[in-house]
C-alpha positions in Angstrom: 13.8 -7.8 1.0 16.5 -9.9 1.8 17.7 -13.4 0.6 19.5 -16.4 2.7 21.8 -18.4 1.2 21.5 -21.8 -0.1 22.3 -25.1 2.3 22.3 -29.2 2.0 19.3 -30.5 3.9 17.2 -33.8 3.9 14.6 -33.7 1.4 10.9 -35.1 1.9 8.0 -35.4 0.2 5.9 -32.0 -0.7 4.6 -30.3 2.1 2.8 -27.2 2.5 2.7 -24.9 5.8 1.0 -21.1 5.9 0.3 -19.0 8.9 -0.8 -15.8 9.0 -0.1 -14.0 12.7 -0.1 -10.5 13.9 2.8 -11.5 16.3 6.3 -10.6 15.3 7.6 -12.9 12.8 9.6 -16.3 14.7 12.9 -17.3 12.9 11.7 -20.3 11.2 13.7 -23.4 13.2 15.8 -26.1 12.1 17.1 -26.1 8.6 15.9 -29.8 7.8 13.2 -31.6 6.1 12.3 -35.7 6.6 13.6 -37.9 3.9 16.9 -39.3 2.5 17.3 -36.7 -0.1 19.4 -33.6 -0.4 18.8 -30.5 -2.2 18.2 -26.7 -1.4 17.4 -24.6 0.9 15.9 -21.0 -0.3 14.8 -18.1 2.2 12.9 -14.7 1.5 12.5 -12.3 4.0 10.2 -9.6 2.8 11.4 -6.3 5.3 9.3 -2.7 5.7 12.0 -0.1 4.5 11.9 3.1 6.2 10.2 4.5 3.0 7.3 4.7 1.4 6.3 6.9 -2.1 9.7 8.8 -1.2 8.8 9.7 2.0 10.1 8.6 5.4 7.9 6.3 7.4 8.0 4.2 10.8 5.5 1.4 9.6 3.4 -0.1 7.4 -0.2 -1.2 8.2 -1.6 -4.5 6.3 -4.7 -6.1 6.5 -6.3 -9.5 5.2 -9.1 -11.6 4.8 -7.3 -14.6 6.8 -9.3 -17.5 5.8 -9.2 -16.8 2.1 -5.8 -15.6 2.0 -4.5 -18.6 3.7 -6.1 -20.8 0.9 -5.1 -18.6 -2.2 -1.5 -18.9 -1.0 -1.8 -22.5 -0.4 -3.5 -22.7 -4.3 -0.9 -20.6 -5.4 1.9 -22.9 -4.8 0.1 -26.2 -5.7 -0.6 -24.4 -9.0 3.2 -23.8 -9.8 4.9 -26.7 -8.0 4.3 -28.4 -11.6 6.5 -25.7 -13.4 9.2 -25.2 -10.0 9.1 -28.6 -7.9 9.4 -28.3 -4.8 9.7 -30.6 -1.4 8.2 -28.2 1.4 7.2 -24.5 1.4 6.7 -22.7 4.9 4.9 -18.6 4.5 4.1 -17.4 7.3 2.4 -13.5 6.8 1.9 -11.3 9.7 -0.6 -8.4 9.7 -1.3 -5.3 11.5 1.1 -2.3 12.3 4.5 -3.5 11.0 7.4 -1.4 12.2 10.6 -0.7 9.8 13.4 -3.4 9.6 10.7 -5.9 10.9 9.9 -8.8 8.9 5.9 -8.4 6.5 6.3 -12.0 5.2 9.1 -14.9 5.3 9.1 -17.7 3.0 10.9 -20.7 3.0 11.5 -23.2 0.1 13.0 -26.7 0.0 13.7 -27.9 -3.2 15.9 -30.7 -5.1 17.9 -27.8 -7.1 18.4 -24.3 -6.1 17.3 -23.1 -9.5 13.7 -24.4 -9.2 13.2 -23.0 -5.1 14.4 -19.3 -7.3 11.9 -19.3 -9.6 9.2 -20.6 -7.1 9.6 -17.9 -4.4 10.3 -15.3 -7.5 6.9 -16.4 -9.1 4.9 -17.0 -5.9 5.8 -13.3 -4.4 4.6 -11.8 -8.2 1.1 -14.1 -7.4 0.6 -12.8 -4.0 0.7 -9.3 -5.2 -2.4 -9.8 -7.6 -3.9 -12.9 -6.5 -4.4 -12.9 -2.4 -6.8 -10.8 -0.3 -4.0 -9.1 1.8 -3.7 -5.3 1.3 -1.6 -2.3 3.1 -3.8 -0.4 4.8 -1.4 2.2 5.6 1.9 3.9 6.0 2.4 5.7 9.1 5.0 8.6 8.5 8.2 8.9 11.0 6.8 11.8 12.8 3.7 10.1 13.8 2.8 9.6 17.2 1.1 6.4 16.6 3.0 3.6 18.3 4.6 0.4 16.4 6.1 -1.6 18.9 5.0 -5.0 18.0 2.5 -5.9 19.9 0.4 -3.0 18.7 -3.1 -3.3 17.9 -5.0 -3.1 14.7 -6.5 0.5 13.8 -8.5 2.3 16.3 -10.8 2.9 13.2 -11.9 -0.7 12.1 -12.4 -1.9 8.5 -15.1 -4.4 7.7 -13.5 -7.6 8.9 -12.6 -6.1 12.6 -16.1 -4.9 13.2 -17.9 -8.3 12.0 -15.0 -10.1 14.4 -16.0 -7.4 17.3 -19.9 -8.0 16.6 -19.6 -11.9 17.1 -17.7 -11.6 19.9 -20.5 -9.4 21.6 -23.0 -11.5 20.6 -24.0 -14.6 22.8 -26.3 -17.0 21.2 -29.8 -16.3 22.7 -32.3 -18.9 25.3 -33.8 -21.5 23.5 -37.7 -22.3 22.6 -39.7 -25.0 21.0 -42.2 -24.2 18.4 -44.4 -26.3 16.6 -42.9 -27.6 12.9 -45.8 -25.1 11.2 -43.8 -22.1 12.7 -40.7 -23.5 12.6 -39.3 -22.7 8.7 -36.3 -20.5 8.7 -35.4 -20.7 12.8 -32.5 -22.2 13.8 -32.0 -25.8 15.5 -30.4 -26.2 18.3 -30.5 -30.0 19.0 -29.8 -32.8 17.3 -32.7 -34.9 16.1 -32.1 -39.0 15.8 -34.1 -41.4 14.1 -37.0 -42.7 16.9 -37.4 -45.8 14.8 -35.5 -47.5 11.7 -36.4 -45.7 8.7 -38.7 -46.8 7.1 -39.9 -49.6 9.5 -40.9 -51.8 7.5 -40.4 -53.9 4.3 -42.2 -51.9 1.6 -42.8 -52.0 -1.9 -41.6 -49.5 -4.0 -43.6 -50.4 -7.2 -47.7 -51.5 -7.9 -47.2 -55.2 -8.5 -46.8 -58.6 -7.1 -45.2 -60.6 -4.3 -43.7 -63.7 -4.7 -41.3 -65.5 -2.9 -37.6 -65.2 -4.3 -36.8 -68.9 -4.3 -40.1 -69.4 -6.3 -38.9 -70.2 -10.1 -42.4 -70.7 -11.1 -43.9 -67.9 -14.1 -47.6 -68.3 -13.5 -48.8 -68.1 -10.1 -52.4 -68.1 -7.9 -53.9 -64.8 -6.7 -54.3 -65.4 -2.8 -54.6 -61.8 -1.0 -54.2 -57.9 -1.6 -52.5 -55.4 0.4 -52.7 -51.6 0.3 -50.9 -49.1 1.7 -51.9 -48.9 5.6 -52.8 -52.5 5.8 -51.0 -55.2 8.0 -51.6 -58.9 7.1 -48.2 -60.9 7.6 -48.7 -64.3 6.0 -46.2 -66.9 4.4 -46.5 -67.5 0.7 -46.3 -70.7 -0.4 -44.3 -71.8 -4.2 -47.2 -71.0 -6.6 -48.9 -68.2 -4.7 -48.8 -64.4 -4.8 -50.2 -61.6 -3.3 -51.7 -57.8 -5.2 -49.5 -54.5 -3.6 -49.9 -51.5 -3.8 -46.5 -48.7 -3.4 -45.5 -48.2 0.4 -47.5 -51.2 0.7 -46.4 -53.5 4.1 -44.6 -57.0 2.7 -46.3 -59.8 4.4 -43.0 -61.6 4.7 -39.4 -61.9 4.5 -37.1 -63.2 1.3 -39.6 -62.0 -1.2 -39.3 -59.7 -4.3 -42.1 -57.4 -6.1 -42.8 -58.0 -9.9 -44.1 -54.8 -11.3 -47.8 -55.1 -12.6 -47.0 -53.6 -16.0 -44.5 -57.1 -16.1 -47.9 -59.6 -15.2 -50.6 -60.8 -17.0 -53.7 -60.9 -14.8 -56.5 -63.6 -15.8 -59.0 -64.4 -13.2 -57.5 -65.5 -10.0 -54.1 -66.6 -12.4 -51.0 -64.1 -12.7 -48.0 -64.7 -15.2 -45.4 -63.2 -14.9 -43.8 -62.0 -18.7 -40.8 -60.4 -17.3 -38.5 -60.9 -14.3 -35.0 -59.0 -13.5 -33.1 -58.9 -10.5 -34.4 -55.9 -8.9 -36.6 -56.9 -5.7 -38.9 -53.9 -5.8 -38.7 -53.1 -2.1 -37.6 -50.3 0.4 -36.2 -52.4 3.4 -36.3 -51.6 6.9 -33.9 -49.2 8.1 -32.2 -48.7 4.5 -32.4 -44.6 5.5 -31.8 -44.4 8.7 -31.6 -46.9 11.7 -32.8 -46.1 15.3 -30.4 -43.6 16.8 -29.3 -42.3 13.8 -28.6 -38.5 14.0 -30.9 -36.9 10.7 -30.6 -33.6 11.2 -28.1 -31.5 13.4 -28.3 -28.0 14.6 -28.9 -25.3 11.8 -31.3 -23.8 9.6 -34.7 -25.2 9.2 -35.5 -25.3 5.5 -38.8 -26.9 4.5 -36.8 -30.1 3.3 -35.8 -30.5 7.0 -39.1 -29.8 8.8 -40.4 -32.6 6.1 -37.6 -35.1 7.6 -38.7 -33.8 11.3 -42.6 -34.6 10.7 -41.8 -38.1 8.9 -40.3 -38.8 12.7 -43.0 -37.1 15.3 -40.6 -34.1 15.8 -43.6 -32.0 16.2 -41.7 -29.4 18.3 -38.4 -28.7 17.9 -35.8 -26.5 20.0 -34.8 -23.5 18.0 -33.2 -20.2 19.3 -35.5 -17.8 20.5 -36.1 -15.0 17.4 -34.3 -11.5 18.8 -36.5 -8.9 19.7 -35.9 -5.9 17.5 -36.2 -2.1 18.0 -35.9 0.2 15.2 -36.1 4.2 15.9 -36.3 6.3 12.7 -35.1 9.9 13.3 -34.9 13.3 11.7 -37.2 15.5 10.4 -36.5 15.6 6.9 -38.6 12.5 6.7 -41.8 12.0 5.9 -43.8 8.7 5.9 -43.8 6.9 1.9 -47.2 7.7 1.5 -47.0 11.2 2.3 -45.7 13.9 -0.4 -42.6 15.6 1.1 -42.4 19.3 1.6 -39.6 21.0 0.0 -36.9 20.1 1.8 -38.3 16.7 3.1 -37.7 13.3 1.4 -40.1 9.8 2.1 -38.5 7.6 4.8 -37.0 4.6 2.9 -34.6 3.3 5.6 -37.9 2.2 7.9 -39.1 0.1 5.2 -35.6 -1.8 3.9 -34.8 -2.1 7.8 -38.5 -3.8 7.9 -37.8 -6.0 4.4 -34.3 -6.9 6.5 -35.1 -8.6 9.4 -39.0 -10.3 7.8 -36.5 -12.3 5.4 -35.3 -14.0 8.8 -38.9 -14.2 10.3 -38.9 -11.4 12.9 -41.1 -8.5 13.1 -39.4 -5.3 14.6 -40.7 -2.8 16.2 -40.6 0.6 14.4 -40.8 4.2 15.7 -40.2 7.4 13.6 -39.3 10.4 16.1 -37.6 13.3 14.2 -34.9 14.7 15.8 -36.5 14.1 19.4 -34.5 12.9 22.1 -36.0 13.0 24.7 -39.1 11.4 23.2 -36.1 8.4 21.9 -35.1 8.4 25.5 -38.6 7.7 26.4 -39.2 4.9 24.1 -35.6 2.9 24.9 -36.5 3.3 28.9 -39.7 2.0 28.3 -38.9 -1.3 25.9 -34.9 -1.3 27.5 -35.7 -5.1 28.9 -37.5 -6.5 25.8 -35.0 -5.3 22.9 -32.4 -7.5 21.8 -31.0 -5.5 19.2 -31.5 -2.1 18.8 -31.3 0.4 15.4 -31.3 4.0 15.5 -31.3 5.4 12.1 -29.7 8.7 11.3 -27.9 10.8 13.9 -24.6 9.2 13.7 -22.2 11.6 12.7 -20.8 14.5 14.4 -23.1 17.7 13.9 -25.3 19.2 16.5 -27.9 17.5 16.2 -26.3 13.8 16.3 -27.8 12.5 19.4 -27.4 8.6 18.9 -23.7 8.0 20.4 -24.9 10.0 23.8 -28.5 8.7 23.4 -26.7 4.7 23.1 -24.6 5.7 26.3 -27.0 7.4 28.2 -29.0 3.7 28.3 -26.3 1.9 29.1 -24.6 0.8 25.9 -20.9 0.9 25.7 -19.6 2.5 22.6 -17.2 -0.2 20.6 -17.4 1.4 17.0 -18.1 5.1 16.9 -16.4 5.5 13.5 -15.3 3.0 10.7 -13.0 3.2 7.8 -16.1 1.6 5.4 -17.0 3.6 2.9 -20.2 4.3 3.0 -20.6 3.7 6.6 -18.1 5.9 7.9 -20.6 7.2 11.2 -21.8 3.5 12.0 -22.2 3.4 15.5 -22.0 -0.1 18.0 -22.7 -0.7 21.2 -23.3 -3.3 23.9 -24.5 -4.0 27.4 -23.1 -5.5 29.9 -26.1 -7.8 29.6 -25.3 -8.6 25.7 -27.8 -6.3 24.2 -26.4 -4.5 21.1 -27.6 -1.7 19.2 -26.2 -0.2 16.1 -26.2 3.8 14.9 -26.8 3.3 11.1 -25.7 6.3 9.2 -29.1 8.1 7.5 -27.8 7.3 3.7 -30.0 4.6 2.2 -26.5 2.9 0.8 -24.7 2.7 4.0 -28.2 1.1 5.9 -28.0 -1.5 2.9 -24.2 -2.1 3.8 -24.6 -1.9 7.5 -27.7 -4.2 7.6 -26.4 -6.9 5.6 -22.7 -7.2 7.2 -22.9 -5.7 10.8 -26.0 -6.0 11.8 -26.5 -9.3 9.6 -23.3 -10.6 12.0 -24.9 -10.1 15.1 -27.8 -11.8 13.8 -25.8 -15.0 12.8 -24.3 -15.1 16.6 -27.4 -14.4 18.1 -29.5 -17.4 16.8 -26.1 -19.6 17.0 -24.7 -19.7 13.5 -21.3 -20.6 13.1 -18.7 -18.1 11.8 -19.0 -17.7 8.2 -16.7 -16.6 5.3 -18.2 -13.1 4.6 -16.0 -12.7 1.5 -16.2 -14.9 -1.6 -13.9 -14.6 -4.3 -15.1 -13.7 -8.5 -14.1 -12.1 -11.2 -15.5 -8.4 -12.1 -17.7 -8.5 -15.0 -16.9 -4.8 -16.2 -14.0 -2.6 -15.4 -14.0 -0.1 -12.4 -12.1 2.9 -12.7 -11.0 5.9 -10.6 -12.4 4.1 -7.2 -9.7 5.1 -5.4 -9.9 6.4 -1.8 -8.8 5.8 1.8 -11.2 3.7 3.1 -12.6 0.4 2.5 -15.3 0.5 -0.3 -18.3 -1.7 -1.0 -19.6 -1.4 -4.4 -23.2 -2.4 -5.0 -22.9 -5.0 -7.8 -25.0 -8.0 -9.2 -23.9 -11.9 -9.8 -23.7 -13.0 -12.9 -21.9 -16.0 -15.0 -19.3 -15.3 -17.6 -17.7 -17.9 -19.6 -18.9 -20.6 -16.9 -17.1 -18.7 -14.4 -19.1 -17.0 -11.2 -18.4 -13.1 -11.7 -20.0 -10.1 -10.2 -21.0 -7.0 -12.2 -20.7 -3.5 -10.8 -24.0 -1.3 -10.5 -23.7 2.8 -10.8 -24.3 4.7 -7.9 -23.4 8.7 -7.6 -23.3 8.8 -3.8 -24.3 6.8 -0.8 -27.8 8.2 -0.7 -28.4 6.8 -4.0 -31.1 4.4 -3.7 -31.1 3.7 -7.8 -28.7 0.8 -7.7 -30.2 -1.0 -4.8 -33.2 -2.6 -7.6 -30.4 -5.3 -8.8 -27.9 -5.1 -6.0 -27.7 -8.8 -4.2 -23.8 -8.7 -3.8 -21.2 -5.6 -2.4 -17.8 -5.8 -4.3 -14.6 -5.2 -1.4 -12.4 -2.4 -2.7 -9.4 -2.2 -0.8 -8.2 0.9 0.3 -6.1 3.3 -2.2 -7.3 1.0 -5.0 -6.9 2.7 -7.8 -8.9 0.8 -10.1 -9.7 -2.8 -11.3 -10.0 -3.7 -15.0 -13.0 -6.7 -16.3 -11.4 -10.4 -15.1 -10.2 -8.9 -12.3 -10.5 -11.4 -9.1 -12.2 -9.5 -6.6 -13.6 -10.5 -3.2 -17.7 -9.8 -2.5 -20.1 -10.3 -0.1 -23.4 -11.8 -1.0 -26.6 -10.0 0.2 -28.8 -12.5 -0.6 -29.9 -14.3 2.4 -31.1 -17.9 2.2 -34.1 -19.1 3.2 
């Protein structure tokens, strides 16, 4: 680490600047801040050393979930500006392969009094460490040949957040469709939809009662008409004279009010009135919405919306065309779920959750179960090549020799992006695209790493597909319970549950013995983000998760 020393300057209000970059770290420019005020200047330069554990190393490796680790930082010095005032703090964090003597983060403080920008950048550096989703992936020792010049990539083997980044960029949203509003819950919108008319387009009245005029100071008046819902008599009242109306009733005129008929009493062809207020009892033209108005823009079509789009004629609106799914089942260990399993057989449980998957999003794939067949697989993707969007090929991921699915993906055209991640389980999830945008993913045969790989990799190429924006796959909670010894290399996601604790959103960790453990996938609806080497996490523990449940 290194510190700068301290310096005059021109003081300003607070201001708060981070960037996160994977470019070589920018000295940080003049030494000055707007305003009349003087104070301090403070400097931290975190630096890799050329050591790591005791033993000599060329680079470090971090990683981050940007968007949230961006915002923590920013919350972290808000939260302690009260305690260490402060007039502007710049952090800028850079990511990937970091080489020794190079700069991991650089933090600059402008403060009134060089005490206060001290114990801001000493308490904010002790936050970042247990508070903010950036984590070293890596060391890379002195004698490797991997390269650290700056510019270097990420890892050739990608964690979570690379793959979902290379999915979406694969992924082009697909042609468009209309459908008619009875088939249209859950599908995407992909046009704007404005108010034909002013909403409502009428004067109506929001209560059962009586019209009378408003300049009318009269109490007892005479029963001229009646007007239900549906009917249109416009008419002038005269002082004196009323009118029976029912709710959503049409007002025959303007500058009227309603008088609820639980406020009248009704004699005969007479009505007095025994209470009056202020309220006019009326839903006026265009108090929604007026003509033009845009009600709904593109996204999900919940049955709220498709209410809004059938109170306006929108009888058929333009969604993105649902993706044409192909799901191939292999090896011969399986067995259909109705069958009893030989020896050394087991029931096929991935056809069924892939199935469950993609009906929570309205599509129907197409499901084959061919062993360890392929040429029979070769047969079936020749033969529905044009109509599959996305393709699944369960099992026959990993590396023995009777793995087929890389050479069978590449043999119909996909090129191979992902052929091994750092996600544990997942570690043989395969991806591929066309040069025509189709994708197709290898999913490992464990039950566990389908659940993973469906919900975050193949969930992402859904989201891009139908035209969803990016989203935040990681939300931030505290762990309910403790997890210990959880260490390992790669990335882990722990089946857990939501819960509430204390008022607080928290997740609770399930038990699972090994990613073909099916057990823990009854309560799972969230996957807790272990970084790598973690060696555990004790109860209260801020953690970062990704929700399974998928809205409807």
């Amino acid at each position: 680490m290194k510190w700068l020393s301290f310096l005059l300057f021109p003081a300003a209000d607070m201001d708060i600047h981070v960037q996160i970059t994977r470019e070589k770290i920018p000295a940080f420019g003049p030494r000055s801040t707007p305003g009349g005020q003087t104070g301090a200047l403070t400097e931290f330069h975190g630096i890799v050393r050329d050591e790591e554990n005791g033993e000599a190393i060329a680079a470090l490796e971090y990683e981050a979930y940007e968007p949230m680790a961006q915002a923590q930082m920013r919350q972290i010095i808000q939260e302690l500006e009260p305690a260490c005032p402060c007039l502007a703090v710049s952090i800028i964090h850079r990511l990937g392969i970091i080489p020794v003597g190079e700069t991991a983060i650089a933090v600059r403080i402008f403060s009134r009094h060089r005490g206060e920008g001290l114990a801001l950048a000493a308490r904010f550096m002790d936050r970042l460490k247990q508070d903010v989703p950036i984590w070293k992936v890596r060391s890379i020792p002195k004698t490797s040949a991997v390269s650290v010049a700056p510019t270097a990539p990420v890892a050739s083997v990608p964690g979570i957040l690379e793959i979902i980044e290379l999915v979406r960029s694969q992924c082009a949203p697909l042609p468009t469709e209309r459908v008619p509003l009875h088939l249209a819950s859950g599908r995407f919108l992909r046009e704007e939809i404005r108010a034909p008319e002013d909403e409502p387009h009428f004067d109506r009245s929001s209560v059962d009662g009586y019209a009378i005029r408003l300049d009318d100071p009269a109490l007892e008046f005479t029963l001229i008409d009646e007007i239900r819902a549906g009917e249109w008599k416009p008419r002038l009242l005269a002082k004196g004279e009323t009118v029976r109306i029912a709710t959503g009733g049409s007002l025959p005129a303007e500058h009227l009010k309603v008088v609820m008929k639980e406020d009248v009493e009704v004699t005969g062809g007479r009505v007095r009135v025994l209470r009056s207020d202020s309220e006019r009892h009326i839903r006026f033209r265009g108090e929604n919405a007026r003509a033009g108005d845009v009600l709904v823009r593109p996204g999900p079509l919940r049955p709220g919306t498709l209410s809004l789009l059938a109170s306006v004629g929108c009888t058929n609106p333009l969604v993105s065309r649902l993706p044409r799914v192909l799901h191939i089942a292999t090896g011969d260990e399986i067995v259909p779920p109705e069958a009893t399993p030989g020896p050394a057989q087991i029931r096929d449980s991935d056809s069924i959750l892939v199935r469950a998957f993609f009906h929570a999003f309205g599509i129907e794939p197409r499901q084959l179960r061919l062993g360890e067949d392929p040429t029979a697989a070769r047969d079936a993707l020749r033969a529905q090549a044009g109509s599959t969007d996305i393709l699944l090929i369960s099992g026959g991921a990993s590396v023995g020799e009777h793995d087929f699915t890389r050479q069978l993906l590449v043999e119909a055209g996909y090129g191979i992006r992902v052929s091994k991640t750092r996600v544990r389980p997942g570690k043989p999830a395969i991806f591929g695209v066309t040069p025509d945008g189709r994708v197709a993913f290898g999913l490992p045969g464990n039950p566990l790493a389908h659940y993973i790989c469906l919900n975050l990799f193949v969930r992402a190429a859904l989201d891009a597909l139908i035209g969803l924006p990016p989203r935040d796959i990681l939300e931030q909670a505290d762990l309910a319970e403790p997890l210990l010894e959880v260490e390992n290399d790669r990335e882990t996601l722990w089946p857990a549950c939501t819960c509430t604790l204390s008022g607080r959103r928290a997740v609770r960790p399930l038990r699972w013995n090994n990613s073909g453990d099916l057990t823990c996938l009854a309560l799972a609806n969230a996957l807790i983000f272990i970084p790598p080497r973690t060696k555990e996490l004790p109860a209260g523990a801020q953690v970062l998760f990704a929700s399974t449940e998928i809205a409807q």
